[in-house]
One Martini backbone bead per residue (centre of mass of N, CA, C, O) as a GRO file, in nm:
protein
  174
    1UNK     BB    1   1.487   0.075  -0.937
    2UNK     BB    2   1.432  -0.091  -0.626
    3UNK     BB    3   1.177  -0.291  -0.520
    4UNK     BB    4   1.084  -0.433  -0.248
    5UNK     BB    5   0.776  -0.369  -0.131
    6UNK     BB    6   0.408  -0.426  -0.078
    7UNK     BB    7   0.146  -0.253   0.038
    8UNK     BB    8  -0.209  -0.287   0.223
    9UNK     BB    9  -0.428  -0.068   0.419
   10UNK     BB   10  -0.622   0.013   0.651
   11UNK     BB   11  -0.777   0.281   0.855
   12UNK     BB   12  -0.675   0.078   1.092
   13UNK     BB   13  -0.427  -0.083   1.020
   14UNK     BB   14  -0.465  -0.339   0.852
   15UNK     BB   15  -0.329  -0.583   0.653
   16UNK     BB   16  -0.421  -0.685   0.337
   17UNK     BB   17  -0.161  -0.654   0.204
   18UNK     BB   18   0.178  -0.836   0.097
   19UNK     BB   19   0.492  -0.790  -0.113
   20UNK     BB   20   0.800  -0.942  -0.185
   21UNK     BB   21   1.073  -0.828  -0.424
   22UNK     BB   22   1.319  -0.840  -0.234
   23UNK     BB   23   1.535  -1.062  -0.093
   24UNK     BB   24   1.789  -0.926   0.002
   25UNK     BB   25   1.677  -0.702   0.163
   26UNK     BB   26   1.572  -0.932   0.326
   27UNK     BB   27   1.594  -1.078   0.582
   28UNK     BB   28   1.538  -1.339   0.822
   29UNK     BB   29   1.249  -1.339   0.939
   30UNK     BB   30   0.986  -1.317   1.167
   31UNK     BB   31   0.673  -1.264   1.149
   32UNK     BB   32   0.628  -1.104   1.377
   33UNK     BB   33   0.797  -0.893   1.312
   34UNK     BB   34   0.673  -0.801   1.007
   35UNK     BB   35   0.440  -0.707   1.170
   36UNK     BB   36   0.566  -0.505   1.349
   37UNK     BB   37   0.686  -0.337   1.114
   38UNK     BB   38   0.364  -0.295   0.970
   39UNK     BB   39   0.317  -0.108   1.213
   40UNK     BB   40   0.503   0.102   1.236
   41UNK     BB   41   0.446   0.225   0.946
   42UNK     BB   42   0.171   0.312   0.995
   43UNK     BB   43   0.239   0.474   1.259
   44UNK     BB   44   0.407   0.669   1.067
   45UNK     BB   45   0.217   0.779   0.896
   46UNK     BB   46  -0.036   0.852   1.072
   47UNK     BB   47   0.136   1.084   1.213
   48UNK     BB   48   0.207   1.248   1.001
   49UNK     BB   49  -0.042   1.346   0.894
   50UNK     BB   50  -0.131   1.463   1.098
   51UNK     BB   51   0.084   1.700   1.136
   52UNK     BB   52   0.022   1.821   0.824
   53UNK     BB   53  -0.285   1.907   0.926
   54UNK     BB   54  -0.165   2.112   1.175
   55UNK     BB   55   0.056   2.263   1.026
   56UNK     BB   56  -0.095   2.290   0.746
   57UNK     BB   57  -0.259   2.516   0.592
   58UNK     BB   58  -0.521   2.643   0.512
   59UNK     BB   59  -0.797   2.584   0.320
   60UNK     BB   60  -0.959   2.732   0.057
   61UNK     BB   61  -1.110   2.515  -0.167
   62UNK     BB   62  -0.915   2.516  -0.428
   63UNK     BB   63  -0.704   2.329  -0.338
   64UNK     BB   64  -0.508   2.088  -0.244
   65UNK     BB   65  -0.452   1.853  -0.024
   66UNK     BB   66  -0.256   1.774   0.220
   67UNK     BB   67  -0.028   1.468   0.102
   68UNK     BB   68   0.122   1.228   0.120
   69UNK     BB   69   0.382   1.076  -0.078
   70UNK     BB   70   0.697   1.078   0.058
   71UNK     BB   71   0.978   0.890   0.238
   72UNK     BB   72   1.301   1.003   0.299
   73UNK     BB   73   1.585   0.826   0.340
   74UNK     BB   74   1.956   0.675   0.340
   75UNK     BB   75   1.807   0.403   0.181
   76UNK     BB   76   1.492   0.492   0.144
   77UNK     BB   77   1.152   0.501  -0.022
   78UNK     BB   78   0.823   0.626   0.102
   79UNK     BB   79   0.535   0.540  -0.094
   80UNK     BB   80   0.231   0.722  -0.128
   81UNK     BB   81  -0.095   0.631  -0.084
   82UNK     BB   82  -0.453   0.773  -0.062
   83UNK     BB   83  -0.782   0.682  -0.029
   84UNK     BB   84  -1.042   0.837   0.124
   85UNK     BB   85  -1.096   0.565   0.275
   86UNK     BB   86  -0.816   0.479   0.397
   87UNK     BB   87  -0.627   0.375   0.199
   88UNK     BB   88  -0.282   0.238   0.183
   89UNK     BB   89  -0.042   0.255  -0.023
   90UNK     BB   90   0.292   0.104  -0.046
   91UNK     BB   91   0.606   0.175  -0.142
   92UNK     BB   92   0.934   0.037  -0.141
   93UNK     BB   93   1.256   0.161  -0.216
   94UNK     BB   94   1.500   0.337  -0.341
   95UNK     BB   95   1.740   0.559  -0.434
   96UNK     BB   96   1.681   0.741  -0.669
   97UNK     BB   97   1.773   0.840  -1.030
   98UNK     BB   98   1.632   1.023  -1.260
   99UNK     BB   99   1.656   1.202  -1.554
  100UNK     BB  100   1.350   1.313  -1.558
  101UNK     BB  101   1.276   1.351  -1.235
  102UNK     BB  102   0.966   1.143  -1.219
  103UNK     BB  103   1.008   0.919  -1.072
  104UNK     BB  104   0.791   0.970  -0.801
  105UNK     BB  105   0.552   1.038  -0.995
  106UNK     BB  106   0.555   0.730  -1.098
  107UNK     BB  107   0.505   0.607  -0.831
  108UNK     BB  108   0.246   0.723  -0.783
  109UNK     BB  109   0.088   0.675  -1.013
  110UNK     BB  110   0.086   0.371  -1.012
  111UNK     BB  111  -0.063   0.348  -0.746
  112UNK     BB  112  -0.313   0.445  -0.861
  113UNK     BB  113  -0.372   0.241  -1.059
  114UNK     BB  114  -0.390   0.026  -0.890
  115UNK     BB  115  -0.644   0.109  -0.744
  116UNK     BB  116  -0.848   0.157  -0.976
  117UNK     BB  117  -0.765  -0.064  -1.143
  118UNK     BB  118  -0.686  -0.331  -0.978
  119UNK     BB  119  -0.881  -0.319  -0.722
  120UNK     BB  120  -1.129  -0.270  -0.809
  121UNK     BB  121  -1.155  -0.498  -1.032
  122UNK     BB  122  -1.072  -0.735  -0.825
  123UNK     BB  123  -1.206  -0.685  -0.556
  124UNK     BB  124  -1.449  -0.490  -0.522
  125UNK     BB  125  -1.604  -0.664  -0.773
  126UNK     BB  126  -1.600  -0.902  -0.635
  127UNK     BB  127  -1.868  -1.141  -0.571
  128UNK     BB  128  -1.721  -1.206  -0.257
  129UNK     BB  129  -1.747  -0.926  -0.193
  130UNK     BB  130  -1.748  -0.738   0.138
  131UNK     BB  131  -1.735  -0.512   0.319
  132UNK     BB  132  -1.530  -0.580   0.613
  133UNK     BB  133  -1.428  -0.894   0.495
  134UNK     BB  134  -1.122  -0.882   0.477
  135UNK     BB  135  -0.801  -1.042   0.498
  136UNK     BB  136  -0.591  -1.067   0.692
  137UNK     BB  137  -0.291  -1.063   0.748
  138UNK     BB  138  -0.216  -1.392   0.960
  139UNK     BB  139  -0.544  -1.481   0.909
  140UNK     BB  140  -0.780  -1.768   0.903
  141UNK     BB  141  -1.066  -1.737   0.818
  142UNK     BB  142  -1.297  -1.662   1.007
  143UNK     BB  143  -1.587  -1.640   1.078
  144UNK     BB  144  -1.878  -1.405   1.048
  145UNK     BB  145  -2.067  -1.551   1.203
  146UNK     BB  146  -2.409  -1.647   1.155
  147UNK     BB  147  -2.347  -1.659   0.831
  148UNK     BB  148  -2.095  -1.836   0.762
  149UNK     BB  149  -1.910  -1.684   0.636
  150UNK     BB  150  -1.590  -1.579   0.489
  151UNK     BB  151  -1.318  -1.446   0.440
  152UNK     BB  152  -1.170  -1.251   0.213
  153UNK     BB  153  -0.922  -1.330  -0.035
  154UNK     BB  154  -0.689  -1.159  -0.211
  155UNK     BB  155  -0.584  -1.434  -0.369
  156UNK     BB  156  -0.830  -1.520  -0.515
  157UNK     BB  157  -0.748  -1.362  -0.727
  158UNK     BB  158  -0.599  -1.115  -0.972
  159UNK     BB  159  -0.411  -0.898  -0.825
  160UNK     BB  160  -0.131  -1.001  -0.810
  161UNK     BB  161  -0.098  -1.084  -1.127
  162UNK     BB  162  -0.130  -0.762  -1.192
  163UNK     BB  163   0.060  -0.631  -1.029
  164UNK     BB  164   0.314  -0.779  -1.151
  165UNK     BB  165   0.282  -0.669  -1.424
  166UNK     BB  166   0.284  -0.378  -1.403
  167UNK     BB  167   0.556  -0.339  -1.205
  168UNK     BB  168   0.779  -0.494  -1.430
  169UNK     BB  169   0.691  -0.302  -1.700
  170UNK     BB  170   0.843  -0.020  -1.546
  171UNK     BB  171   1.096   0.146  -1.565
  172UNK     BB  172   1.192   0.190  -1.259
  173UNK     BB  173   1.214  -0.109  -1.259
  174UNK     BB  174   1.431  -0.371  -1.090
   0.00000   0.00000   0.00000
């Protein structure tokens, strides 16, 4: 599986983070096309989830809620993983086929460990986070107000050199 891109919104959808690994499948565009484009993304996850809390049975309280895991459509595949907190991890990939059918599950169970394992880890545990101050793409890192704060930038941590290594060490990556 060829994994193109991967993002991380707020429950507001500003994009917190995004990483693109397949270089070909980018075309050259403008940063501005790029935020139009994952503010797209974004609205299409966040209604189709409405959609499925309309449509999906009432919840009986002993099941599983119905949560959006993947679309996928005629050139990729767009997974999602959702926090509690409304934080959406998502990875764009191929339509892959794998011999253990487990493909989707691989990259969903990865989204989960990515949160668990590696945000919480380096990101949400850094001395200098503060929840509601992350520095979101595109932001200059603007003052915080009277406290003269700035705003946390998740490059200055660990996260993305172990996003990038369990992500290249995993079967389905190519």
């Amino acid at each position: 599986m060829t994994l193109y891109s991967f993002h991380i919104f707020d429950r507001r959808g500003k994009t917190l983070f995004t990483k693109q690994y397949n270089a070909h499948f980018h075309q050259k565009v403008s940063s501005q096309s790029e935020e139009e484009q994952r503010k797209l993304v974004f609205g299409m996850l966040f209604s189709l989830r409405e959609i499925m809390g309309t449509l999906a049975p009432p919840n009986d309280g002993f099941s599983e809620p119905t949560v959006l895991q993947s679309v996928k459509t005629g050139r990729c595949t767009v997974h999602v993983y959702e926090t509690i907190s409304g934080m959406r991890l998502v990875m764009y990939t191929d339509n892959f086929k794998q011999s253990d059918g487990n493909g989707n599950l691989a990259v969903r169970e990865s989204l989960r460990y990515i949160y668990a394992n590696i945000w919480v880890e380096y990101v949400v545990r850094s001395p200098l986070y503060r929840p509601g101050d992350l520095l979101a793409v595109g932001d200059k890192g603007e003052d915080l107000g009277s406290s003269n704060r700035r705003r946390f930038d998740i490059h200055s941590t660990e996260f993305e050199k172990r996003l990038d290594a369990l992500v290249t060490k995993q079967k389905w990556y190519k």
